[in-house]
C-alpha positions as CSV (number, residue, x, y, z in Angstrom):
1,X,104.3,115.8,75.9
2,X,103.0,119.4,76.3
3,X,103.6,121.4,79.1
4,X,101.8,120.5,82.1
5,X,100.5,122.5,85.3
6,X,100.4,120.7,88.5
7,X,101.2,121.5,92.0
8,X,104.6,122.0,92.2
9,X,106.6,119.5,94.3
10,X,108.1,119.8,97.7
11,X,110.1,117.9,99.5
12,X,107.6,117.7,102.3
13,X,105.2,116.2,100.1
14,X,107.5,113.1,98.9
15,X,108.0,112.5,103.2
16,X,104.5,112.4,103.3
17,X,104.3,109.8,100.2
18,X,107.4,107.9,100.8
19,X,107.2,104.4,99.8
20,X,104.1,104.3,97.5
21,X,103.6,100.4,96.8
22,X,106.7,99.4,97.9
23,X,108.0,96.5,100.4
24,X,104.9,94.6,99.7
25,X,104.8,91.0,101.9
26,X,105.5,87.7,99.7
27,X,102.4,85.0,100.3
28,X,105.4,82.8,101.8
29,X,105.4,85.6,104.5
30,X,102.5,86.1,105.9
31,X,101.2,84.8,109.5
32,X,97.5,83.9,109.9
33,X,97.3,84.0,114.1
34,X,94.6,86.3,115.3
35,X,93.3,86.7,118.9
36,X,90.9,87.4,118.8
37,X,90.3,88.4,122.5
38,X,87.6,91.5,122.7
39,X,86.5,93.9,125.4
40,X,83.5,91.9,127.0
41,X,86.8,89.3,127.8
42,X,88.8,91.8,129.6
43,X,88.6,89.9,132.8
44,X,90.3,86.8,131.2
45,X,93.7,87.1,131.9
46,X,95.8,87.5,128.4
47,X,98.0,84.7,126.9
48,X,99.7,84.9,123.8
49,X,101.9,82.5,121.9
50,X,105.7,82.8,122.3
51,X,108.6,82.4,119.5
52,X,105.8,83.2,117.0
53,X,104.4,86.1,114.9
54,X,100.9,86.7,116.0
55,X,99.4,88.7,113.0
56,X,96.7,90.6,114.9
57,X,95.7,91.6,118.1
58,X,92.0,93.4,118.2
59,X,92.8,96.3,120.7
60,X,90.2,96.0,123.7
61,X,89.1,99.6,123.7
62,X,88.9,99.9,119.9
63,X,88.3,96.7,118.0
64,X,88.7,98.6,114.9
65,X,92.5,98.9,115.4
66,X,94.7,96.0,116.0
67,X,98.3,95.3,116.0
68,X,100.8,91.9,115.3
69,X,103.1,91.0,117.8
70,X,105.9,88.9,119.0
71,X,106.8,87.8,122.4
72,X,110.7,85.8,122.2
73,X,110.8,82.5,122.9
74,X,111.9,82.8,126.0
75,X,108.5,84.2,127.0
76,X,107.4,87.2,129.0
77,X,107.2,86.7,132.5
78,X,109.6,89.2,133.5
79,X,109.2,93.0,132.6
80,X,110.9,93.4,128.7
81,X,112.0,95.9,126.7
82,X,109.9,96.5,123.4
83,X,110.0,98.2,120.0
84,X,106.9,99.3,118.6
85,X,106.9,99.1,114.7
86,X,105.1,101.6,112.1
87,X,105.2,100.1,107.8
88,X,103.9,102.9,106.0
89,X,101.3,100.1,104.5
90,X,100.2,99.6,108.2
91,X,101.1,95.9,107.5
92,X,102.3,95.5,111.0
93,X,103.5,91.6,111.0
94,X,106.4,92.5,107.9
95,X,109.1,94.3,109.9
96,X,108.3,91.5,113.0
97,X,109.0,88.7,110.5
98,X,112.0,89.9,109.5
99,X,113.5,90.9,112.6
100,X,112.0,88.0,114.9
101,X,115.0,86.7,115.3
102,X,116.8,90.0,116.9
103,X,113.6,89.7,119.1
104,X,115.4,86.5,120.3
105,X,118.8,87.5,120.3
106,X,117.7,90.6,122.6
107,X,115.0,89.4,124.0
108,X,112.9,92.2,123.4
109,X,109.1,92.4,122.6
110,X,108.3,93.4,119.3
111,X,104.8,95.3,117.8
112,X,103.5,96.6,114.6
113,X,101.1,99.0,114.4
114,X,98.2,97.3,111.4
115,X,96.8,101.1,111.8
116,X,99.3,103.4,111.2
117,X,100.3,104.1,107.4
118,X,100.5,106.9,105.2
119,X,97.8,108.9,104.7
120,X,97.4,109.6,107.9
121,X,97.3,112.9,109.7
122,X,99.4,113.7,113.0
123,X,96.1,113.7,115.0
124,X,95.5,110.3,113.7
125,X,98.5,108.9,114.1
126,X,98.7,110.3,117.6
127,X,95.5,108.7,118.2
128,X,96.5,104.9,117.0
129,X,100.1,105.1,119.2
130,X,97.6,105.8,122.1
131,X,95.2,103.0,121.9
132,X,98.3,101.2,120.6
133,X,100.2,102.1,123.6
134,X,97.4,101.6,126.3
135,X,96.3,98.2,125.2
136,X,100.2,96.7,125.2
137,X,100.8,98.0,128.1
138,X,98.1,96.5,130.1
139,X,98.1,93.1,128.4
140,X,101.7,92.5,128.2
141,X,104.9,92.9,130.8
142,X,106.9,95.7,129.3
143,X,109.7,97.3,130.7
144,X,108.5,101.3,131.5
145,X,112.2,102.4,130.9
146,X,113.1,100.7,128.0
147,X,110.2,101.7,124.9
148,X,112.0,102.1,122.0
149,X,110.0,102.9,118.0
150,X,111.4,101.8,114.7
151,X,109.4,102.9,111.2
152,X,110.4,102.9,107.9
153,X,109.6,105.8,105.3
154,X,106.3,107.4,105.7
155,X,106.4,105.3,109.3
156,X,110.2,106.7,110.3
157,X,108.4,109.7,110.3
158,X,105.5,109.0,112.6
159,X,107.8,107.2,114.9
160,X,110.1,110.4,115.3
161,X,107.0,112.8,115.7
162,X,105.8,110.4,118.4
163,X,109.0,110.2,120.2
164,X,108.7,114.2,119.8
165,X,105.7,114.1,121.7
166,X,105.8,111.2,124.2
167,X,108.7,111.5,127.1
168,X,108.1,107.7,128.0
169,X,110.4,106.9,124.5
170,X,114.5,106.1,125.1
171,X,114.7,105.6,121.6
172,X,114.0,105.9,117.8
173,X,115.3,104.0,114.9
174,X,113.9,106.0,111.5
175,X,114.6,103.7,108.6
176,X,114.4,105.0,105.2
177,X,113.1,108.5,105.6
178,X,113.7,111.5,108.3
179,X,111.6,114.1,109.7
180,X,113.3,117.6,109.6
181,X,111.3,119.1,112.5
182,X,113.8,116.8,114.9
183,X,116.7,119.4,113.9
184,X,115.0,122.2,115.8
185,X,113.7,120.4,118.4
186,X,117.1,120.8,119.8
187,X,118.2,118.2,123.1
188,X,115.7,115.4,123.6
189,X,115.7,112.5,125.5
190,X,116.0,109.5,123.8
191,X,118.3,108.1,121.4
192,X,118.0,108.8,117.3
193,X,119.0,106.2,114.4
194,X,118.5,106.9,111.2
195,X,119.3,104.2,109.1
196,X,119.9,104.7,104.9
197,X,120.7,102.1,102.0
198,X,123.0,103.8,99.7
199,X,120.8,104.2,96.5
200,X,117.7,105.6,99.1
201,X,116.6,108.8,97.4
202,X,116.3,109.7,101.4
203,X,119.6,109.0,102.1
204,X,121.1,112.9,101.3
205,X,118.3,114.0,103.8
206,X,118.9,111.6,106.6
207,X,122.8,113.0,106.3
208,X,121.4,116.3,106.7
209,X,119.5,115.4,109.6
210,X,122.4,113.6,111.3
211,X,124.3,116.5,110.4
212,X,121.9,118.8,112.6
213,X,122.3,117.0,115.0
214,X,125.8,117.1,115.4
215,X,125.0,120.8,116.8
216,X,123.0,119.7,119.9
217,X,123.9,117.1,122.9
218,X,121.6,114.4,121.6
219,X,122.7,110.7,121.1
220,X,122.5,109.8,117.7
221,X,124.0,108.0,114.4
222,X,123.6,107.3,111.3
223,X,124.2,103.3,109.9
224,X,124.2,102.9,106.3
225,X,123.7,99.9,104.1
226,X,124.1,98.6,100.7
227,X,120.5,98.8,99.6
228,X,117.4,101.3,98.0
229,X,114.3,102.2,99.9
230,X,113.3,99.5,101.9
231,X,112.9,97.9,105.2
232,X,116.9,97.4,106.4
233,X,118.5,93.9,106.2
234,X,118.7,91.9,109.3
235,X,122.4,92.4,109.9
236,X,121.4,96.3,110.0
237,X,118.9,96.4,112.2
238,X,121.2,94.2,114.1
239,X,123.3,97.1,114.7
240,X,120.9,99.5,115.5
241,X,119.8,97.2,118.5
242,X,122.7,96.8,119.5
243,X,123.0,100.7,119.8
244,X,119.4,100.5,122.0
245,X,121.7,98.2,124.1
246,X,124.7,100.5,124.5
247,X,122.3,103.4,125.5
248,X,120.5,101.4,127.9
249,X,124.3,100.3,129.5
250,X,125.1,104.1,129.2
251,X,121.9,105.5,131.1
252,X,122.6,102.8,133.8
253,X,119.5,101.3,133.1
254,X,121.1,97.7,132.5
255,X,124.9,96.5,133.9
256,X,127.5,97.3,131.4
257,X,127.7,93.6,129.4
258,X,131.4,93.4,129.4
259,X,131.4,90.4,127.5
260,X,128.7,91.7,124.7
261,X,131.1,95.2,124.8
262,X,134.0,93.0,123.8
263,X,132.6,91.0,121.0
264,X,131.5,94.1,119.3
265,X,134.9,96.0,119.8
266,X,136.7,92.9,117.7
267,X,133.8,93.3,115.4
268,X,134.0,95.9,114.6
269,X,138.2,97.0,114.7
270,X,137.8,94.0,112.1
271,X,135.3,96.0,109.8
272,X,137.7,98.7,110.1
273,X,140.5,96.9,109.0
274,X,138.7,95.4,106.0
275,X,137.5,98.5,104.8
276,X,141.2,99.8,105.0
277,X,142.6,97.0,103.2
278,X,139.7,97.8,99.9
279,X,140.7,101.5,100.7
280,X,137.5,102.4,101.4
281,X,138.4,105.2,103.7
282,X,135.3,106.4,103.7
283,X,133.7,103.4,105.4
284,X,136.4,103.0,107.3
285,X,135.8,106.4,109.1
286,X,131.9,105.4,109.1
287,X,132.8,102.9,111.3
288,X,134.8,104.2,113.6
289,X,132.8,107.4,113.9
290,X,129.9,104.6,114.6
291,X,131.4,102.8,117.3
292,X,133.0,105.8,118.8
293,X,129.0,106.9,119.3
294,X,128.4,103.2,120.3
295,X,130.7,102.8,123.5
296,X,130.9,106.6,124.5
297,X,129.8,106.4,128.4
298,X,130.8,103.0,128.7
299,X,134.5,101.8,128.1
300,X,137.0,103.3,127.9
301,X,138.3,101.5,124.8
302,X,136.2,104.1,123.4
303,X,139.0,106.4,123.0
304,X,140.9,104.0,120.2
305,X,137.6,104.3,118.2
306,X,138.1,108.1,118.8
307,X,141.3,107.9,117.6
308,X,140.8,106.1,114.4
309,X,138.2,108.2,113.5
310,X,140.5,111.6,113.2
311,X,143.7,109.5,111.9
312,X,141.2,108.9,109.4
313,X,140.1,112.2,108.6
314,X,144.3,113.3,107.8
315,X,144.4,110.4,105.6
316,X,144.9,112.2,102.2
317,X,143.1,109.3,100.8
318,X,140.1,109.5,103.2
319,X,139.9,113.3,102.1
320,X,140.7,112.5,98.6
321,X,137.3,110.3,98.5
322,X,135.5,112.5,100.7
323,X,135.8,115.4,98.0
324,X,134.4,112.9,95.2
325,X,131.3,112.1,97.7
326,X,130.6,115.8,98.2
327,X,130.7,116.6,94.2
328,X,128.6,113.4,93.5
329,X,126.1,115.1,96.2
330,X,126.2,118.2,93.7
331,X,125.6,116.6,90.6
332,X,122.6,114.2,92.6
333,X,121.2,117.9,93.5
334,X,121.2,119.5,90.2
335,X,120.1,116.6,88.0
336,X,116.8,117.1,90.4
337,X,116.6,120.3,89.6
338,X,116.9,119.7,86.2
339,X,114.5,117.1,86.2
340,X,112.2,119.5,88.2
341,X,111.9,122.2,85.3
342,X,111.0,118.9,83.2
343,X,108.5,117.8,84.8
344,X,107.0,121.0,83.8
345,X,107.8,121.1,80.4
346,X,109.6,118.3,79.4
347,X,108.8,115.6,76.8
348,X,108.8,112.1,76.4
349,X,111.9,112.0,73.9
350,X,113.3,113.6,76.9
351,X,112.7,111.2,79.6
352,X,112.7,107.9,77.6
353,X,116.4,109.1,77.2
354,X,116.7,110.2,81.1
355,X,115.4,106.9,82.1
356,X,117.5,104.6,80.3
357,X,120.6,106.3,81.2
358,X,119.7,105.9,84.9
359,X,118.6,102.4,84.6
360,X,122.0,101.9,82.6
361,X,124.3,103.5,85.4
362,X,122.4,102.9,88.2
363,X,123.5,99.2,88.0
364,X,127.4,100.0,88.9
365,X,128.7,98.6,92.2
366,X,130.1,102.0,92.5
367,X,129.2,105.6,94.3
368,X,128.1,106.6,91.1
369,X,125.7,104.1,90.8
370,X,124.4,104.1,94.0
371,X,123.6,108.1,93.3
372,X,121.8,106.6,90.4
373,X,119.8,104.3,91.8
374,X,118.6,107.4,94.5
375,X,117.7,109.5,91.0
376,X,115.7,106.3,89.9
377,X,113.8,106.2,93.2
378,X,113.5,109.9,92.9
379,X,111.7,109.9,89.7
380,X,109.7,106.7,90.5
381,X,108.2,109.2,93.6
382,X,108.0,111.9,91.6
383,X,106.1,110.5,88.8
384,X,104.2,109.0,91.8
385,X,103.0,112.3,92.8
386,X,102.9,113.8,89.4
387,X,99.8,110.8,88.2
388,X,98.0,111.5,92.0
389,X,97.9,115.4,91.6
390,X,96.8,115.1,88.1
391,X,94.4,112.0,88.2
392,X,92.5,113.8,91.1
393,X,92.0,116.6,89.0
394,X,91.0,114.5,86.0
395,X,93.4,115.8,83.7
396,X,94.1,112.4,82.0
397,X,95.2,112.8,78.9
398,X,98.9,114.7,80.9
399,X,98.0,111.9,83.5
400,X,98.0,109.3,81.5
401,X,101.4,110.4,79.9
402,X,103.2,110.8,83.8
403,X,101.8,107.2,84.8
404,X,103.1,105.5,81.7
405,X,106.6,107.0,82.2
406,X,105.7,105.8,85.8
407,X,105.6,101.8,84.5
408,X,108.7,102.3,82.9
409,X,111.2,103.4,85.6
410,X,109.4,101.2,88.4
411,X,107.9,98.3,86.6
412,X,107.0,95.9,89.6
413,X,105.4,99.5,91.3
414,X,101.6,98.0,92.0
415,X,100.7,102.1,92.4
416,X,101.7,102.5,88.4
417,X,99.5,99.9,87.1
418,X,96.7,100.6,89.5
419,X,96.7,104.5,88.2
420,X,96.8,102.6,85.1
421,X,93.3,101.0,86.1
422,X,91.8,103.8,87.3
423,X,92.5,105.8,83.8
424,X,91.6,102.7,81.8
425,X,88.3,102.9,83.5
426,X,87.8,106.1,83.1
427,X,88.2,105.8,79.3
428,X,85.5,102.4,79.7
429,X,88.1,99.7,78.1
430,X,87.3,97.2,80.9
431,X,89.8,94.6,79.8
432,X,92.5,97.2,80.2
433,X,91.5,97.9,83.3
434,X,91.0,94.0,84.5
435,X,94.8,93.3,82.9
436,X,96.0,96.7,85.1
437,X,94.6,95.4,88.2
438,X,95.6,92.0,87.9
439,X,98.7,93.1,87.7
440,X,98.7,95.5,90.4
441,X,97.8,92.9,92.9
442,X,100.6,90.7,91.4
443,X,103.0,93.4,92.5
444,X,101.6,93.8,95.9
445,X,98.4,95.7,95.8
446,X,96.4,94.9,98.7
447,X,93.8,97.6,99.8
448,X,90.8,95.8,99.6
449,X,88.8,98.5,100.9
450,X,90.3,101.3,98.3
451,X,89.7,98.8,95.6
452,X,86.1,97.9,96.0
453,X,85.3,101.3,96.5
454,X,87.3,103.4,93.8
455,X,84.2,104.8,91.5
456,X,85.7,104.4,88.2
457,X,85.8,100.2,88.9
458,X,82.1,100.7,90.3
459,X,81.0,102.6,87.1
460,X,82.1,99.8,85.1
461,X,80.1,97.8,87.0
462,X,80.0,93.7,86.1
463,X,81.9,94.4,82.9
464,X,85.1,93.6,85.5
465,X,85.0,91.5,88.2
466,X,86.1,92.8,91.2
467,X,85.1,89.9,93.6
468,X,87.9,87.5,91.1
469,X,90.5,90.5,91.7
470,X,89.8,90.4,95.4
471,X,89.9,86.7,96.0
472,X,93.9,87.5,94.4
473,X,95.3,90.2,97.1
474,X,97.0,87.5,99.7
């Protein structure tokens, strides 16, 4: 592969990218309940469905932008809290089908923005929370002091810089990605959790940011998981609501839940112990340092927590693994910069090898591995950006080389094999293209609107049917 000139890459630029055809919704998933209900109905009073994801709701003063929601079972006809939801695929009913059942358990309201995905600018986005925000709040009973916003990747980030911006917000959950402006926006008022699986190439950056915040008098944590870039598991997310809880008990907003404070002090003393008994000081001292956040304000068995967490830090073995994180954070740092200077004049000898020596370790239960599989995400974003930059300005042949290396490292990746389309077209080998975008929606692909209007399909005109790949995006 010769040496190629692109737009050098930033770390700003993979935020804004984040995710590229990932976390896309399984057929089995989806939710067909619309209402349908539009302006010239405004004086009907609104009813919606309870225990039950309701895919889209047309917003009254913008039809064009819509949202899914979920009411618990329990119904709403008292004043609840809510958490407002942004997927970077604007595919609003996924994070409500998979945390429904917290909805439940905390009988909050749940919402997901079907507007707000990447792409977007800050105006935008600012402009889909409002019309988000207005029509909610008038057709729904929602608790004014308890509006909480979770995203994930691309959609962490918009719900941070909304929170930023709106002082109505007690709290953010940023899953998956983390927007550095928060560090210098010093004390703010509501509540930050960034959430991170272990093999997230965002997770060294979320640190950071949790970090930063250690230097100012905001609440905030950091929960980690055993996972890549994706959506958190239930039992995660768990957590973090359970955190919404303690703030609200903390601010006085809600009476301290003695009997909910309990449960999760033997929880968690329990996790502690386990992880002490694997010798895994490390998560050991997570958790305490977790919990320690958690209860601060409210009990005073807070101070055991406290406790723990700096017995733990003497431990010789705690410090002992500590050390081995912080060089493993080293090498993660200057294998990117290696890879960095190869992107640039690297060649395919050279990442063939790369690749299947971080496929290889990236599948040890182990630190190690888990820094691999952050490289592996790393590279799929990278080679993500690398095929964009270079497709747009039609350099294929170097484009063509970055998007095949693109199918290797992230195979099920719909984004590699529709680049893949869009270069097959371009070179008019329409069954190429047809395979590629069959494929692509297989993965996950399912921008209608991108796909019936990208030029190089229309060029081929009816040598590809586009109407037979349509009917396939579920």
């Amino acid at each position: 592969m010769k040496a190629v000139r692109f737009v050098r890459l930033t770390i700003v630029f993979f935020y804004m990218v984040s995710c590229a055809g990932k976390n896309s919704r399984n057929a089995a998933e989806e939710t067909n309940d619309v209402d349908t209900t539009l302006a010239n109905a405004a004086s009907v009073a609104d009813s919606f469905k309870t225990g039950q994801v309701i895919a889209q709701v047309i917003c009254k003063a913008d039809p064009q932008q819509s949202y899914a929601l979920y009411i618990p079972a329990s119904g709403n006809n008292e004043s609840l809290p809510v958490v407002y939801f942004f997927d970077p695929h604007g595919d609003g009913s996924l994070p409500l089908d998979k945390y429904k059942v917290l909805g439940d358990k905390y009988d909050f309201i749940l919402i997901g923005s079907n507007n707000s995905k990447n792409g977007n600018d800050w105006s935008t986005a600012e402009s889909i929370w409002n019309t988000l925000f207005n029509d909610s709040q008038k057709r729904l009973k929602i608790n004014a002091n308890r509006i909480y916003l979770c995203g994930f990747s691309g959609g962490a980030k918009v719900a941070t810089y909304i929170g930023l911006h709106q002082n109505q917000i007690k709290g953010v959950i940023a899953n998956g990605a983390g927007l550095p402006d928060i560090i210098n926006a010093g004390n703010f008022n509501f509540s930050f959790t960034a959430i991170a699986g272990e093999g997230d190439l965002n997770m060294t950056d979320l640190v950071a940011i949790d970090n930063g915040l250690d230097q100012t008098q905001t609440r905030h944590r950091i929960i980690f998981f055993d996972g890549i870039h994706e959506w958190a598991p239930e039992n995660t997310m768990d957590i973090a609501f359970t955190g919404f809880q303690f703030d609200a008990m903390q601010e006085k907003i809600i009476p301290v839940d003695n009997v909910f404070v309990s449960s999760y002090i033997t929880d968690s003393k329990k996790r502690i112990a386990d992880f002490v008994k694997q010798n895994n000081f490390l998560k050991a001292e997570q958790e305490s340092k977790l919990t320690a956040n958690m209860l601060d304000g409210i009990t005073s068995d807070v101070n055991w927590f406290k406790e723990k967490d700096a017995s733990l830090k003497n431990n010789p073995a705690y410090q002992k693994q500590w050390q081995a994180k912080q060089n493993l954070l080293t090498t993660e740092q200057n294998l990117k910069n290696e890879y960095e200077k190869q992107f640039q004049q690297g060649d395919m000898n050279y990442w063939m090898k790369t690749i299947n020596d971080i496929d290889a370790r990236s599948k040890a239960a182990t630190a190690e591995g888990a820094m691999y599989k952050r490289l592996k995400a790393y590279l799929s974003l990278a080679f993500y950006s690398i095929s964009n930059q270079l497709i747009k300005g039609s350099q294929d042949a170097d484009a063509q080389n970055f998007v095949n290396l693109y199918k290797i490292i992230d195979p099920a990746n719909s984004e590699a094999w529709y680049f893949s389309a869009i270069l097959n077209a371009r070179g008019k080998n329409a069954k190429a293209t047809q395979d590629d975008l069959i494929k692509a929606v297989g993965d996950g692909f399912n921008d209608k609107t991108r796909l019936m209007q990208q030029p190089e399909f229309q060029q081929l005109g009816n040598q590809i049917d586009l109407a037979e790949i349509e009917s396939k995006i579920k």
